[in-house]
KEGU-201797 format. One line per field, with one value per atom (N, C-alpha, C): x, y, z negated; atom name. Coordinates in steps of 0.2 Angstrom, whole numbers, plus 5000, padded with zeros to 4 digits. Each point is the difference from the previous one (the first is absolute). Example, Ala and Ser with C-alpha at 12.3 -4.5 7.8 and 13.67 -1.06 7.14 Angstrom:
// residues 2
X = [5066;4996;5004;4998;5004;4996];
Y = [4972;5006;5006;5005;5006;5005];
Z = [4961;5000;5000;5004;4999;4997];
atom = [N;CA;C;N;CA;C];
//
This chain:
// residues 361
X = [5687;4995;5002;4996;5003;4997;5002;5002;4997;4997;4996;5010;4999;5004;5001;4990;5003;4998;5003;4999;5006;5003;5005;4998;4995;4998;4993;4998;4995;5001;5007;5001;5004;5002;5002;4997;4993;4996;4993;5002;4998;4996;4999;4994;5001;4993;5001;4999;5006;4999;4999;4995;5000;5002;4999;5000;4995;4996;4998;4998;4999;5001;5005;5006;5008;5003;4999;5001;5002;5003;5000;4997;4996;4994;4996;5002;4995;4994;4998;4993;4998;5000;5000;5005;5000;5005;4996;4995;4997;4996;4997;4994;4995;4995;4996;4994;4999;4993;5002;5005;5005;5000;5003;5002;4994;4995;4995;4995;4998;4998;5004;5006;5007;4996;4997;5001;4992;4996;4994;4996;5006;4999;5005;5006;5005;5005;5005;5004;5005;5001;5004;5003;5008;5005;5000;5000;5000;5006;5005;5006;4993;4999;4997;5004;5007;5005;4999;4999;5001;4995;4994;4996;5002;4998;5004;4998;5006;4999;5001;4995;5002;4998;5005;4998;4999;4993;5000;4999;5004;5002;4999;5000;5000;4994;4999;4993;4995;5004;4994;4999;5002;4998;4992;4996;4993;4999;4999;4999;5002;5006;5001;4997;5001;4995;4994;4997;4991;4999;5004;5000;4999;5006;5002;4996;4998;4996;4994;4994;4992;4998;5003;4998;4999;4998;5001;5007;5006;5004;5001;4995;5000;4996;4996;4996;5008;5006;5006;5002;4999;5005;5007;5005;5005;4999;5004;4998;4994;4996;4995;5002;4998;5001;4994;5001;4993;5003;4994;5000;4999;5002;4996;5004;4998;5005;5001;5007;4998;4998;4994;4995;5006;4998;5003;4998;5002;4996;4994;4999;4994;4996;5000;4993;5005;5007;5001;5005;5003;5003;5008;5003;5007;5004;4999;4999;4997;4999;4997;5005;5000;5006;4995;5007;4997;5003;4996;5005;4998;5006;5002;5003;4998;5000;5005;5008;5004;5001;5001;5000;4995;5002;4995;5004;4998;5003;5003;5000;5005;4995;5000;4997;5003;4999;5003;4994;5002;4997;5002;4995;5004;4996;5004;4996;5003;4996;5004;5005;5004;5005;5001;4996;4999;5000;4998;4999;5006;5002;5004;5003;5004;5000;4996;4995;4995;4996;4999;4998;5001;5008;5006;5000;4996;4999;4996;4994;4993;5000;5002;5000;5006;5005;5004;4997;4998;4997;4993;4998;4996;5002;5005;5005;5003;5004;5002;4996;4993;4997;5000;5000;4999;5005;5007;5006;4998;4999;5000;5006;5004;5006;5000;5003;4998;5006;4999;5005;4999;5003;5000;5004;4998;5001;5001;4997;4998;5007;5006;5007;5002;4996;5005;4994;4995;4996;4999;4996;4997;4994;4994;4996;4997;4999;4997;4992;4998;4991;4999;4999;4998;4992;5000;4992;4996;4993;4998;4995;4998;4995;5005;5006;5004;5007;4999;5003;5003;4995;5001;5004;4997;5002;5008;4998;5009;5005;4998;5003;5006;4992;5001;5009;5003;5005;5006;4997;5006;5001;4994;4999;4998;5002;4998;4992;4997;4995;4996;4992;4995;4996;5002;5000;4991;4995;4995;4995;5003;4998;5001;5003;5002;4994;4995;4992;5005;4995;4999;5003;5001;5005;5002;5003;5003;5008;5003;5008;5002;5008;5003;5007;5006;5006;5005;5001;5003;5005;5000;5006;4995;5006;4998;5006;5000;5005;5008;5000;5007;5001;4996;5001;4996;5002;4998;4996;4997;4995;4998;4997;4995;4992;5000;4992;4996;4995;4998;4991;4998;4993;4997;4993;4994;4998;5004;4997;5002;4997;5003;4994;5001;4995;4998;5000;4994;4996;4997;4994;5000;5007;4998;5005;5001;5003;5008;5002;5009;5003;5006;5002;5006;5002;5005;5006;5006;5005;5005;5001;5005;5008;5005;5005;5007;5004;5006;5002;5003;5002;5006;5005;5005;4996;4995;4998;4994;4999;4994;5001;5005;5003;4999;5002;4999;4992;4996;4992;4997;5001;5000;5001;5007;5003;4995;4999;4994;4996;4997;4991;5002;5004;4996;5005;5000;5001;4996;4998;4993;4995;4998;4996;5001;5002;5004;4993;5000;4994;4993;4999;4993;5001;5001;5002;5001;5004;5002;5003;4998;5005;5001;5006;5000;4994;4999;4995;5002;4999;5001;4995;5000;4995;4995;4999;4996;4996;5001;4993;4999;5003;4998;4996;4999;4996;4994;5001;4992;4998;5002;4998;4998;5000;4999;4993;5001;4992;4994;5003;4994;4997;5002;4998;4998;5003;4997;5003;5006;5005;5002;4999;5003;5008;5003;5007;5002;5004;5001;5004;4998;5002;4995;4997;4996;4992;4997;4993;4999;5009;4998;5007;4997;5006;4999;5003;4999;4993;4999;4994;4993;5000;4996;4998;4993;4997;4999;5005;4996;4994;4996;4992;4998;5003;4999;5003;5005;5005;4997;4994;4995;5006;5003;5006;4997;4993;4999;4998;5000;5003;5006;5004;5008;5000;4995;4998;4995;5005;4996;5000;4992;5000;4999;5002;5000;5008;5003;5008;5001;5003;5002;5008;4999;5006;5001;5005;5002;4989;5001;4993;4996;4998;4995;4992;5001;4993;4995;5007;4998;4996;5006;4994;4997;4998;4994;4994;5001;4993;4998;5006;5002;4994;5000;4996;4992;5000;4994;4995;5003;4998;4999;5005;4999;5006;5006;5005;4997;5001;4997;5002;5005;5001;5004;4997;5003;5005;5003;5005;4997;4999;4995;5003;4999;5003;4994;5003;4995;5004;4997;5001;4997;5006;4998;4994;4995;4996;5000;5004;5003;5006;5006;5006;5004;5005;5005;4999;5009;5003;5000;4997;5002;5004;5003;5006;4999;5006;5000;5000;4995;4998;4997;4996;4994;4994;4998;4992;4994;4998;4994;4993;4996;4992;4997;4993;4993;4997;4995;4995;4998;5000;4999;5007;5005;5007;5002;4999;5004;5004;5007;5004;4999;5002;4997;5006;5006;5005;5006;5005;5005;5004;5002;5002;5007;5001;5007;5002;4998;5004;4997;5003;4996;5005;4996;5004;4996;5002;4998;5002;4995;4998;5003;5005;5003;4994;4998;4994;4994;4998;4994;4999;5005;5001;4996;4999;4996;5004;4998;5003;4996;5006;4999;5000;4998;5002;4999;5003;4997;4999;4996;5001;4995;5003;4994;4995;4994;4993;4995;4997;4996;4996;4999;4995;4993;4997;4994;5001;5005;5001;5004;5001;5005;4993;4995;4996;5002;5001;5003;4994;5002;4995;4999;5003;4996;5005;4998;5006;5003;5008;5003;5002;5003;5006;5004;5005;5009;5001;5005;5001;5007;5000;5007;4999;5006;5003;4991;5000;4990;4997;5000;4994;4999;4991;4998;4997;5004;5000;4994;4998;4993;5005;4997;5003;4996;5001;4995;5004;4997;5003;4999;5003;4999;5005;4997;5000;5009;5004;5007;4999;5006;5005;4996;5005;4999;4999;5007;5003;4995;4999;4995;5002;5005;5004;4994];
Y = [5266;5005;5006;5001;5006;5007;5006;5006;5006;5004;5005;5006;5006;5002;5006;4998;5006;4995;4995;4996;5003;5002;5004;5006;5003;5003;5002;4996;5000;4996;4997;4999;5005;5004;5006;5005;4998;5007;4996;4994;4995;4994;4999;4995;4994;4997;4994;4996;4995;4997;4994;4998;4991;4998;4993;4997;4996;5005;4999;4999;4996;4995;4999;4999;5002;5007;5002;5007;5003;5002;5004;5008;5002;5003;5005;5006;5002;4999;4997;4999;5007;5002;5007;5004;5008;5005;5002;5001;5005;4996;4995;4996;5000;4994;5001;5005;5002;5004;5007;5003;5008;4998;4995;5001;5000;4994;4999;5008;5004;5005;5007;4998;5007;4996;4996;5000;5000;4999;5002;5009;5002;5008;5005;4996;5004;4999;4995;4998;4995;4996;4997;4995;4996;4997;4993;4998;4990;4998;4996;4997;4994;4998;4994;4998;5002;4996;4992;4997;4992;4998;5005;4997;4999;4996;4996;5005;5002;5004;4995;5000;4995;5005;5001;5002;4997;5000;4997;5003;5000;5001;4997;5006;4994;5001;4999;4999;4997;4995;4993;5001;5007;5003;4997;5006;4999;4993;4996;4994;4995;4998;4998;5005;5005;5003;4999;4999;4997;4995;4992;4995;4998;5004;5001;5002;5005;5004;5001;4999;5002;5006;5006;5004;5003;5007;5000;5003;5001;5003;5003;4998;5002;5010;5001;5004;5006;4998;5005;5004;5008;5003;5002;5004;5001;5005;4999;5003;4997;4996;4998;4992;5000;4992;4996;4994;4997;4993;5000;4995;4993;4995;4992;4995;4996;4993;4995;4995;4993;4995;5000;4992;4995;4992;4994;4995;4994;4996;4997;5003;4995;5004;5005;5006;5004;5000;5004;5005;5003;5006;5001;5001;5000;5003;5008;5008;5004;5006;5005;5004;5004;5007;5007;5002;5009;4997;5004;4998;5010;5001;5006;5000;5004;5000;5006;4999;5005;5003;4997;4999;4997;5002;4992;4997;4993;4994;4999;5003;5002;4999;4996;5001;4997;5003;4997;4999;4993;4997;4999;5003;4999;4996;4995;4996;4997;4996;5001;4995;5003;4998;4992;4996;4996;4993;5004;4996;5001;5004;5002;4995;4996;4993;4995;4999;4998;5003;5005;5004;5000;5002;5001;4993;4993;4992;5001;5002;4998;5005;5006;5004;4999;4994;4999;4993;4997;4995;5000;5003;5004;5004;5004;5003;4995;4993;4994;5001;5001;4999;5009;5003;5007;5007;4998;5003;5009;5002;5004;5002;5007;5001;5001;4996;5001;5002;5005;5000;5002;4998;4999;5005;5007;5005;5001;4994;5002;5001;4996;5004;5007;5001;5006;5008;4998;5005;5001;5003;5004;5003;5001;5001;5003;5009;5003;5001;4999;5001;5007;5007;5006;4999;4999;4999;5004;5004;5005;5002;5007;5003;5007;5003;5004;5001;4990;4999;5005;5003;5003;5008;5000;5008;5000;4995;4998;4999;4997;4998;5005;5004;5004;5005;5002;5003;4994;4994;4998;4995;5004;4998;5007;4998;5006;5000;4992;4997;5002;5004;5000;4994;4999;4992;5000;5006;4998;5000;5000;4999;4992;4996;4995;4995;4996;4998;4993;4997;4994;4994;4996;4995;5002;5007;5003;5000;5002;5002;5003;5003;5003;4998;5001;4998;5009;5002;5007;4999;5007;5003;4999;4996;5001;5000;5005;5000;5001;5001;5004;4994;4995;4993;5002;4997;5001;4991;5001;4993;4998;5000;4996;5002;4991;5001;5002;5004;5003;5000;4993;4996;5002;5003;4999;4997;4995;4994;4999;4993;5000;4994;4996;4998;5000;5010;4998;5006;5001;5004;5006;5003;5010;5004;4995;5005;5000;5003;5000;4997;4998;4999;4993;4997;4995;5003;5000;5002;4992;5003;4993;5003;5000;4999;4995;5003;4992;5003;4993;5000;5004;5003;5004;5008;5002;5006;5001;4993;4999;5004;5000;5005;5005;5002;5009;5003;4994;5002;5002;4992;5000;5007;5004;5002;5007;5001;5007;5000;4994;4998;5003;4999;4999;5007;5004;5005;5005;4999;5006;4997;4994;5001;5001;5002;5002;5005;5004;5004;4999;4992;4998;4994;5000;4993;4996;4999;4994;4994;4994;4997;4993;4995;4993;4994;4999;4994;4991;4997;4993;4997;4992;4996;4998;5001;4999;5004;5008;5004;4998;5000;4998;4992;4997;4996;5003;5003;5000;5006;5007;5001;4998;4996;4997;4993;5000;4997;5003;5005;5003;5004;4999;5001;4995;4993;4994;4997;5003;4998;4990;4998;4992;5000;4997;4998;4993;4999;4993;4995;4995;4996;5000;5007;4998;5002;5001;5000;4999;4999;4999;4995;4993;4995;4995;4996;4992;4998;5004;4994;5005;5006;5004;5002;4999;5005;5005;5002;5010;5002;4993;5004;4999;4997;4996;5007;5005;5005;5005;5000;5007;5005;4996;5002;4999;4998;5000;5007;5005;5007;5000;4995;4999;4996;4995;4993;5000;5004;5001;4994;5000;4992;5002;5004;5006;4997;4995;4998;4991;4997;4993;5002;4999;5000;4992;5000;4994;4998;4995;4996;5003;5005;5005;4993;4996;4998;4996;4998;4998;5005;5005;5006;5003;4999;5003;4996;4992;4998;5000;5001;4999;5009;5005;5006;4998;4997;4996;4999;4994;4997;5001;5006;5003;4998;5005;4996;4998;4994;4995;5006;5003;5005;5005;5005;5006;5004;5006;5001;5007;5002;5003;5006;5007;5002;5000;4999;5001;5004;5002;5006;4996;5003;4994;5005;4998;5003;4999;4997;5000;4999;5003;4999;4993;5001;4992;5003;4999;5000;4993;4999;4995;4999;4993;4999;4995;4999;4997;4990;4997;4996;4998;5005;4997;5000;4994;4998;5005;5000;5007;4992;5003;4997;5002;4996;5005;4999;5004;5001;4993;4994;4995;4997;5001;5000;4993;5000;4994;5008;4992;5006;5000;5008;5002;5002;4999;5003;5002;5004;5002;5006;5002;5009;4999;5005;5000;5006;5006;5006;5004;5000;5003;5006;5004;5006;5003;5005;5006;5005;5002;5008;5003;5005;5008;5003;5000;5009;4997;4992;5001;4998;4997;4997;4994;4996;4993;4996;4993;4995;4999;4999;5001;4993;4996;4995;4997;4997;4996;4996;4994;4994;4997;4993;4996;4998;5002;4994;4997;4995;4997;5005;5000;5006;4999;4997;5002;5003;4999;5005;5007;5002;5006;5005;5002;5005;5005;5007;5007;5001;5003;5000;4994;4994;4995;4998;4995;5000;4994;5000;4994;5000;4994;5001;4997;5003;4996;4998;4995;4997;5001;5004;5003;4995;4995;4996;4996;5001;4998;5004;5006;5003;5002;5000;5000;5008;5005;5006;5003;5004;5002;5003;5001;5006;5000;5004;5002;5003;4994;5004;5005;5003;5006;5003;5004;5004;5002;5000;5002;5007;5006;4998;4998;5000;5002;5011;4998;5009;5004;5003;5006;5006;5005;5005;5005];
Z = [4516;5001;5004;5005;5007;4993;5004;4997;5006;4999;5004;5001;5006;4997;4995;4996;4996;4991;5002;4993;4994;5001;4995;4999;5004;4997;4996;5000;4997;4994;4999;4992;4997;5004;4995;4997;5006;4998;4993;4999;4991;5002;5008;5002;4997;4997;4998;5006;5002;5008;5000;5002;5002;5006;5001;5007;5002;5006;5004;5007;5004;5008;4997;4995;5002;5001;4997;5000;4992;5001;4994;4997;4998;5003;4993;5000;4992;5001;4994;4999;4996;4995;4998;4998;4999;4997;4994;5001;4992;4996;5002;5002;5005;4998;5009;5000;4993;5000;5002;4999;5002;5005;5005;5003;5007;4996;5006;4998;4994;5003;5003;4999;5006;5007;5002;5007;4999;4998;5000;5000;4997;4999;5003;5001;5000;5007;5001;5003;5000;5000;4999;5005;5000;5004;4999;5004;4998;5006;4997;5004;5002;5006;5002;5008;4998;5005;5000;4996;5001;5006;5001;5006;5006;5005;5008;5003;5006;5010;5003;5007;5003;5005;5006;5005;5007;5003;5005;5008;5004;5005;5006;5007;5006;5004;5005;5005;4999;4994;4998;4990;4998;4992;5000;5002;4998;5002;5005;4999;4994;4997;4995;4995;4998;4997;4997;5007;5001;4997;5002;4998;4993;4998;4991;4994;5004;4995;4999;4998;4999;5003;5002;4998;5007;5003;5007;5001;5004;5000;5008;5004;5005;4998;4995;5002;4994;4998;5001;5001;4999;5006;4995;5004;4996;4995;4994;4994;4996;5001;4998;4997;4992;4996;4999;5001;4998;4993;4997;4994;5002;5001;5004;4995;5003;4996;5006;4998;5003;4999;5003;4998;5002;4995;5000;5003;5002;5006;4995;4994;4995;4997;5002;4996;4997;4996;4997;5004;4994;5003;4997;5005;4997;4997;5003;4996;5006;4993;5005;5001;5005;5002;5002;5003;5003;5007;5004;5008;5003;5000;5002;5009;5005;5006;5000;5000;5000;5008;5004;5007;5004;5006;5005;5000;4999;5000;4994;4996;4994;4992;4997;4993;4995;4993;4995;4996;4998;4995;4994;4993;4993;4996;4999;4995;4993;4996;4994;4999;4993;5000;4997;4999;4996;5008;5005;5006;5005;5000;5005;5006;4997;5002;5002;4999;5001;5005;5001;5005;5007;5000;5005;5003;4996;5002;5004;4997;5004;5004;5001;5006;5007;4998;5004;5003;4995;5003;5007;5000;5005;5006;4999;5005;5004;4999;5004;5006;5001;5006;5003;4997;5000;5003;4995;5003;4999;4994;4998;4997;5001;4995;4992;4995;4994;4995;4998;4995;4992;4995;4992;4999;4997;4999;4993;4995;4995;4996;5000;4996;5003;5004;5002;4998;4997;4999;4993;4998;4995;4999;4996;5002;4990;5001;4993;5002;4996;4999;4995;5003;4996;5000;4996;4999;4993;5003;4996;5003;4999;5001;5002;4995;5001;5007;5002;5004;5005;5004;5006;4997;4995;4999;4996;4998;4996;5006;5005;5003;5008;5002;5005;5001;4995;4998;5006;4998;5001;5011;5002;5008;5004;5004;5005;5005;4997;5003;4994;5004;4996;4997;4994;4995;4999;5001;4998;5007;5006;5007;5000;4999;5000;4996;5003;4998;4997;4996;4996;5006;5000;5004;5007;4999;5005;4998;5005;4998;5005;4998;5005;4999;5003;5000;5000;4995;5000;4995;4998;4995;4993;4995;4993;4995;4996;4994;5004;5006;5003;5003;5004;5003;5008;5002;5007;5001;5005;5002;4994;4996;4994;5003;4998;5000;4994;5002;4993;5003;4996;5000;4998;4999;4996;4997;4998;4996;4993;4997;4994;4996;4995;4998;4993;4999;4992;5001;5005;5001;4997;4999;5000;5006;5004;5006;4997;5007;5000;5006;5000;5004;4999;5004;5001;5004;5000;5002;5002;5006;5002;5002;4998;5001;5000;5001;5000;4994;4998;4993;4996;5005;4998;5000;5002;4999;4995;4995;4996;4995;4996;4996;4999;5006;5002;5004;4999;5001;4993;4996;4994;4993;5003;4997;5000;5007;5000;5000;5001;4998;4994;4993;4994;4998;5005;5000;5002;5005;5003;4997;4995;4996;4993;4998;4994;4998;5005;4996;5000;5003;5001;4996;4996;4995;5001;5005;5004;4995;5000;4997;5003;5001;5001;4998;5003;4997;5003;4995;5000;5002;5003;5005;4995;4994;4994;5002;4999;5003;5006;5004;5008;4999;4997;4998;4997;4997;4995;5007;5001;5007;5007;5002;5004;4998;4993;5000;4997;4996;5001;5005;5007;5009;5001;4998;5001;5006;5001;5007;4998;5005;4998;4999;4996;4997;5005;5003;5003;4995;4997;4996;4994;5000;4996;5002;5006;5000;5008;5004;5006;4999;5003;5002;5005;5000;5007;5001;4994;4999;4999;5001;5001;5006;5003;5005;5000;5005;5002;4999;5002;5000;4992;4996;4992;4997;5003;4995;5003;5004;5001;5005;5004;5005;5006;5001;5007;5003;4997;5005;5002;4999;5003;5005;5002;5003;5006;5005;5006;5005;5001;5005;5009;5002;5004;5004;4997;5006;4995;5002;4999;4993;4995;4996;4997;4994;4998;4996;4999;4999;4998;5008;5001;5000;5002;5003;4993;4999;4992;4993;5000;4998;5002;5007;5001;4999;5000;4998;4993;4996;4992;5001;5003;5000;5001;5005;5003;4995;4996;4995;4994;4998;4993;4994;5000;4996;4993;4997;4993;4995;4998;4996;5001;4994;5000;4996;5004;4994;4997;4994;5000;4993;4997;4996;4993;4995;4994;4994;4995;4994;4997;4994;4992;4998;4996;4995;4994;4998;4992;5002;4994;4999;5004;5005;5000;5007;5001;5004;5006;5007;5003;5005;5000;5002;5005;5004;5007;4994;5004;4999;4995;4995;4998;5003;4996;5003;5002;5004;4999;5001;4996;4999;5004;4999;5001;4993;5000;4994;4997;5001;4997;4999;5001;4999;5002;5007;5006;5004;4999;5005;5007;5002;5008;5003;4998;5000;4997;5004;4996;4999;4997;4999;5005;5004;5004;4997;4998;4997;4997;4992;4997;4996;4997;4996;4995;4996;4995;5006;5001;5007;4996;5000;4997;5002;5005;5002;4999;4995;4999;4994;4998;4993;4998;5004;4999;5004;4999;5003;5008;5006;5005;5002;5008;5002;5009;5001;5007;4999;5005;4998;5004;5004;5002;4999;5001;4999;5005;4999;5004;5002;5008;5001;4998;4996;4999;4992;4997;4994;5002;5005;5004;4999;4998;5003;4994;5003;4996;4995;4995;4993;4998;4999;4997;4996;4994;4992;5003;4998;5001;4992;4997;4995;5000;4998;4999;4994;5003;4994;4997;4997;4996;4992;5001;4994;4997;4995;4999;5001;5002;5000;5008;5003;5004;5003;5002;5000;5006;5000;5004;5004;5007;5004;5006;5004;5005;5005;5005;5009;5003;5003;5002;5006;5004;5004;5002;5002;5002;5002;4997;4998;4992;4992;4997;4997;5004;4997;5007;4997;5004;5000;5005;4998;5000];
atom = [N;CA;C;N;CA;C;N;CA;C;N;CA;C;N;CA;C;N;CA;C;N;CA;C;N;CA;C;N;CA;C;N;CA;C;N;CA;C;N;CA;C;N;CA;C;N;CA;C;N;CA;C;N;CA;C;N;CA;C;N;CA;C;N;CA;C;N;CA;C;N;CA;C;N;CA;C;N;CA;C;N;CA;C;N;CA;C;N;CA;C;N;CA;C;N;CA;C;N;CA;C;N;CA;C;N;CA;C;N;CA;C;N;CA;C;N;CA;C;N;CA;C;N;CA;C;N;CA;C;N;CA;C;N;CA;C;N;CA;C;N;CA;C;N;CA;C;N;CA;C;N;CA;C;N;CA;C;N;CA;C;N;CA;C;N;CA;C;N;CA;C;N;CA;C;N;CA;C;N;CA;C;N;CA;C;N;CA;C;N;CA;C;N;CA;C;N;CA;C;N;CA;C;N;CA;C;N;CA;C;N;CA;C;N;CA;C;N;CA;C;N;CA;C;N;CA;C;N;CA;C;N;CA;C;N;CA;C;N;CA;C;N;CA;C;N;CA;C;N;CA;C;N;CA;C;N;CA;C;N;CA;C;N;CA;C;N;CA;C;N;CA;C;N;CA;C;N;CA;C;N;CA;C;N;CA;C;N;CA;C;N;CA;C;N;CA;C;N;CA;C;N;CA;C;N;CA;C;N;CA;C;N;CA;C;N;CA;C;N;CA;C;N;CA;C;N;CA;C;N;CA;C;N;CA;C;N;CA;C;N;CA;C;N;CA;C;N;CA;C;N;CA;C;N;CA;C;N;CA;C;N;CA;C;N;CA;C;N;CA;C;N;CA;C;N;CA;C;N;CA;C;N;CA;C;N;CA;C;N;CA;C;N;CA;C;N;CA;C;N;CA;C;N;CA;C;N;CA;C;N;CA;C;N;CA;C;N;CA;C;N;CA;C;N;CA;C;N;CA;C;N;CA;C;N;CA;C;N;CA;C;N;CA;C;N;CA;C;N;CA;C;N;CA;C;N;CA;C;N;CA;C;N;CA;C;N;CA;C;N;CA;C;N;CA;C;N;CA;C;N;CA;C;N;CA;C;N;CA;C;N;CA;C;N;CA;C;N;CA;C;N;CA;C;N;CA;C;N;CA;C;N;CA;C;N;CA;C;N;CA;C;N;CA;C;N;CA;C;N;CA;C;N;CA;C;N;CA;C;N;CA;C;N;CA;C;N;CA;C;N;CA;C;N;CA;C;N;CA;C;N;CA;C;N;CA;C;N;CA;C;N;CA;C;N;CA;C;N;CA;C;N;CA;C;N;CA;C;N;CA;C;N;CA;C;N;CA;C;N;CA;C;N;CA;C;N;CA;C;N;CA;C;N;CA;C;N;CA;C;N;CA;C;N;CA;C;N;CA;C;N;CA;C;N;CA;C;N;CA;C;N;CA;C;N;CA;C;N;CA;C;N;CA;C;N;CA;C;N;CA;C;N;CA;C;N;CA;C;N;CA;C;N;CA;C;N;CA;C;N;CA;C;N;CA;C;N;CA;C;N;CA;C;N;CA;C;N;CA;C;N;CA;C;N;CA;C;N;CA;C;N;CA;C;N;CA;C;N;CA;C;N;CA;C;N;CA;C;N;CA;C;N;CA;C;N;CA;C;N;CA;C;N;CA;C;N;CA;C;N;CA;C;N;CA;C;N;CA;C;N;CA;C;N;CA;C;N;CA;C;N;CA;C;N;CA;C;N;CA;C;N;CA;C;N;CA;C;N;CA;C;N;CA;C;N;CA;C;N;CA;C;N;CA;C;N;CA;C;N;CA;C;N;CA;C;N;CA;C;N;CA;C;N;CA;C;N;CA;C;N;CA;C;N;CA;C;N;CA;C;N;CA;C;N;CA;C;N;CA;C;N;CA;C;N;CA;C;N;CA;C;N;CA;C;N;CA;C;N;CA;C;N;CA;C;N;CA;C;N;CA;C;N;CA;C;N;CA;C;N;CA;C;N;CA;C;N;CA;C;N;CA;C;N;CA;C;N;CA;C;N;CA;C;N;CA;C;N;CA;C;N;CA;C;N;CA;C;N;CA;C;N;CA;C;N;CA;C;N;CA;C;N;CA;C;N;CA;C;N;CA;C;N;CA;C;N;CA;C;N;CA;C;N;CA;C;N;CA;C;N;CA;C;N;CA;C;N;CA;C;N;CA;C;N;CA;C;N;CA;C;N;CA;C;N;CA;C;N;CA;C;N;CA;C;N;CA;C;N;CA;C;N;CA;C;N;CA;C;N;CA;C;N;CA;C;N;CA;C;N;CA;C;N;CA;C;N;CA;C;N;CA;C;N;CA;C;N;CA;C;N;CA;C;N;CA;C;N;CA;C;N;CA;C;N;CA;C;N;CA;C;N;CA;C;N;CA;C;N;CA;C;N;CA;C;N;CA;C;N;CA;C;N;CA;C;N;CA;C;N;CA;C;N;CA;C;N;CA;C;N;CA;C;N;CA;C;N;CA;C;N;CA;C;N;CA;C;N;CA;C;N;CA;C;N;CA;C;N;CA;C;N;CA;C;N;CA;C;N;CA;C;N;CA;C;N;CA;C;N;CA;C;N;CA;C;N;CA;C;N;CA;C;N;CA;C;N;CA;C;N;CA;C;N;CA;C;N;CA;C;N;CA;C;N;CA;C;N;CA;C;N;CA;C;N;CA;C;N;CA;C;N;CA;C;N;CA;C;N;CA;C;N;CA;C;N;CA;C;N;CA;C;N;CA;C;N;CA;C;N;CA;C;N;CA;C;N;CA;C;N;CA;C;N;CA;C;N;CA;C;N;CA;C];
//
């Protein structure tokens, strides 16, 4: 099992740690509900180094780029991040990423870690004809998620850069926590603001160390990928592996705001008639209305109880206190306000589609 460099630290500090992609990785420190409302109200630190950099370089960047990814990456400038995926030669998707324009000719692409390998295939595989520069960054970085609402104001002590100039999928590469050149993102995925920090791994520690020090008086505390789980779906953001895979269409996961048919990409033509036409299903969010939690892979009904599909991810909401979920259905049971039911063990539980996110700050 590989190791983050700040995986000893975080058993010191009492993390219960799993493994995850292959990682060794805390899932929580206090529990997930503390922890998922400190980053909801407050501020909070996530190690999410096990995620892939991939930078790609050269004259011929953007065009592989283009090729690869759904999304536009021509419309880039420097400092500027965009959210896309790579479509697959069969409708699905391989993962999704952020593609950051550090340079001309220069961008880094981070995607998850579960794929890294995979990725760094299907993107070199396409480069053969292309002859783009590519390099596999991902052991030599690191990468913390300060994510809150407190974020910016917890944060500022420790940059000489105005942290709340800095817009939502924007970055800058400056001074942080006494480090020089880190990139320090706008981004983050559980919908209360913050920032992502990218460094090399021998200076993670000493980010680490002052993060949860200049926020010490904004209640900062570590948070494990359990909250960053239940956060990220009550936004309704897709998981890859679990509500985005091979076998999922971008236009089926409600990604076709990432799926510009405006240049030629990987089986561009295909999903554009697949758009044409009207993808067969959807993926869609619903709220329990009686008690019972739903989980990836129960059956979801219609009101005469044939099944219309299946749950990709489900939870117990912290910030709303009911059972949350996504999940695939045939589009003509996809319409918002209308009852589906799940089928949790025998019983068939009512719930109702709705509108994205859940959480509503």
């Amino acid at each position: 099992m590989k190791t983050t460099a700040l995986s000893e630290t975080h058993i010191s500090l009492g993390a219960k740690m799993v493994s995850f992609a292959g990682y060794n990785m805390p899932v929580s420190y206090e529990g997930v509900n503390i922890e998922h409302e400190t980053v909801r109200k407050a501020v909070g630190v996530f190690d999410v180094s096990h995620m892939g950099e991939f930078l790609i370089e050269g004259p011929k960047a953007l065009d592989l780029i283009q090729k690869v990814t759904s999304n536009d990456a021509s419309k880039l400038v420097i400092g500027k991040a965009q959210y896309s995926c790579f479509p697959n030669e069969t409708g699905g998707i391989v993962d999704d990423l952020i593609v950051y324009k550090v340079k001309e000719e220069s961008y880094l692409l981070v995607v998850n870690a579960s794929n890294i390998e995979k990725d760094w295939n299907h993107i070199a595989k396409y480069n053969e004809t292309i002859g783009a520069t590519m390099k596999d960054l991902s052991e030599e970085y690191s990468l913390l998620a300060i994510q809150g609402p407190k974020a910016v104001d917890a944060m500022q002590s420790l940059s000489s850069i105005d942290l709340s100039s800095i817009k939502f999928y924007n970055f800058v590469v400056g001074d942080f926590a006494g480090i020089e050149h880190v990139i320090i993102s706008a981004t983050g995925y559980t919908g209360s603001g913050g920032f992502e920090i990218y460094c090399k791994n021998a200076e993670v520690k000493q980010v680490w160390d002052k993060v949860l020090e200049a926020g010490a008086g904004f209640g900062i505390k570590p948070i494990g990928l359990a909250a960053r789980d239940t956060l990220r779906l009550e936004m309704g953001y897709c998981l890859y592996g679990n509500d985005i895979d091979d076998t999922t269409s971008p236009l089926e996961a409600g990604l076709g705001w990432v799926t510009k048919f405006t240049k030629d990409f990987v089986n561009s033509e295909a999903l554009a008639k697949e758009k044409e036409e009207g993808a067969k299903r959807k993926l869609v969010a619903f709220q329990m209305e009686e008690k019972g939690i739903p989980r990836s892979g129960y059956p979801i009904l219609n009101e005469e109880g044939a099944e219309i599909g299946k749950v990709t991810s489900g939870t117990m909401s912290p910030s709303l206190s009911k059972g949350i979920g996504l999940g695939y259905v045939t589009k003509e049971n996809s319409k918002v306000d209308s009852t589906i039911h799940i089928q949790i063990r025998k019983n068939q539980v009512p719930a109702t589609i709705i509108k994205l996110p859940f959480y509503k700050s």
